[in-house]
C-alpha positions as CSV (number, residue, x, y, z in Angstrom):
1,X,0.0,0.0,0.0
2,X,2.7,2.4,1.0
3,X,4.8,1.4,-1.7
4,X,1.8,1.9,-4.8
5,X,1.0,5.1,-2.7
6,X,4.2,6.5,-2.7
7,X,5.0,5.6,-6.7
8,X,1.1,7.4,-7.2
9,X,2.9,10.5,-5.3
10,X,5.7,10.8,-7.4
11,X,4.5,9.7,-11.0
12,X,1.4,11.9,-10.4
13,X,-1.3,9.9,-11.4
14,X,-4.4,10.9,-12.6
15,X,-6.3,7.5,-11.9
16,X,-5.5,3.9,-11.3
17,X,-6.7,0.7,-12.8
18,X,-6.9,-2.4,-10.9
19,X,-7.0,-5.5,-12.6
20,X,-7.8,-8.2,-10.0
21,X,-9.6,-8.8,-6.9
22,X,-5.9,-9.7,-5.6
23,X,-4.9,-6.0,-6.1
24,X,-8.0,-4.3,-4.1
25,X,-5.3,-2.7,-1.8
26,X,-4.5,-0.5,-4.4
27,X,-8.0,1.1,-3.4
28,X,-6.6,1.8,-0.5
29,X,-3.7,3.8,-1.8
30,X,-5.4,5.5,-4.4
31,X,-8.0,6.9,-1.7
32,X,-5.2,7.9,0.1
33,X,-3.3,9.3,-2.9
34,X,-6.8,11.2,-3.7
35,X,-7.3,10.0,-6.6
36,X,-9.7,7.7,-8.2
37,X,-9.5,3.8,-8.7
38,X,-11.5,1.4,-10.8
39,X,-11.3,-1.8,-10.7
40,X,-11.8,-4.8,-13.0
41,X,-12.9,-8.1,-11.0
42,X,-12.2,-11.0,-13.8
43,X,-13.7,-13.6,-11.2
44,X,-14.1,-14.6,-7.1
45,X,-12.7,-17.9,-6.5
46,X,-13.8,-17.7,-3.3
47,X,-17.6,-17.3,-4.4
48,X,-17.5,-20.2,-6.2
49,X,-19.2,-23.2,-3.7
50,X,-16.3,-25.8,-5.2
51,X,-13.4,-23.6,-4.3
52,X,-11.1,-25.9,-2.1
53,X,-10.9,-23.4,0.7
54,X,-11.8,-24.1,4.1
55,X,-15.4,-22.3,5.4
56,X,-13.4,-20.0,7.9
57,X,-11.0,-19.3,4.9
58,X,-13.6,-18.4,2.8
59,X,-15.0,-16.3,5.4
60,X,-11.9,-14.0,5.7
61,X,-11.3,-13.9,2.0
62,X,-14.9,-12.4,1.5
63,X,-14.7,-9.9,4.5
64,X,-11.5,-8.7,3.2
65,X,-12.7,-8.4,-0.4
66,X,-15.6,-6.4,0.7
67,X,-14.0,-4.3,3.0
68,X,-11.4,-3.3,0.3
69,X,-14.0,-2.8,-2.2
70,X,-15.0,-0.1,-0.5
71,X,-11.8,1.7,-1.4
72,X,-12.7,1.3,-5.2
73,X,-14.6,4.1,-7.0
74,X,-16.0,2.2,-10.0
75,X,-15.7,-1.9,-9.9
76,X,-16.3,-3.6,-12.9
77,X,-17.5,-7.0,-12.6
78,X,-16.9,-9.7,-15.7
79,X,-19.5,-11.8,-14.0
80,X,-23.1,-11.1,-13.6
81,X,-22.8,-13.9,-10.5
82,X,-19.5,-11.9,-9.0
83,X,-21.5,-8.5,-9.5
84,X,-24.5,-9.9,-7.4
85,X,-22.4,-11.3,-4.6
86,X,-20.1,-8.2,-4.3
């Protein structure tokens, strides 16, 4: 976060484009940067009821991801099912 922050700081970027769920902390740095983020969800592997993860696991993962999508000013979701979930 500090890092992405920091390079937004001294590249002076206008916006940022997130291109994952695994990069959602960059939310976080753009909001703090004060500028605006979207963000491109491609899929939730965690969503999906045969994921190998573990119940608590999958708990975590889906606090985390909507916490951090909070940070985001425009998601895009690929999936109708991922959209409806989030």
């Amino acid at each position: 976060i500090a890092e992405l922050y920091s390079f937004i700081k001294k590249n002076k970027v206008d916006i940022l484009h997130l291109n994952s769920s695994n990069t959602l902390f960059g939310g976080l740095s753009a909001k703090l940067a004060g500028i605006k983020s979207i963000a491109t969800i491609h899929g939730l592997s965690f969503a999906d009821p045969n994921h190998t993860n573990s119940k608590l696991q999958q708990f975590f993962y889906q606090i985390v991801f909507k916490l951090l999508l909070q940070f985001v000013d425009q998601p895009v979701f690929v999936s109708k099912y991922n959209r409806e979930y989030a």
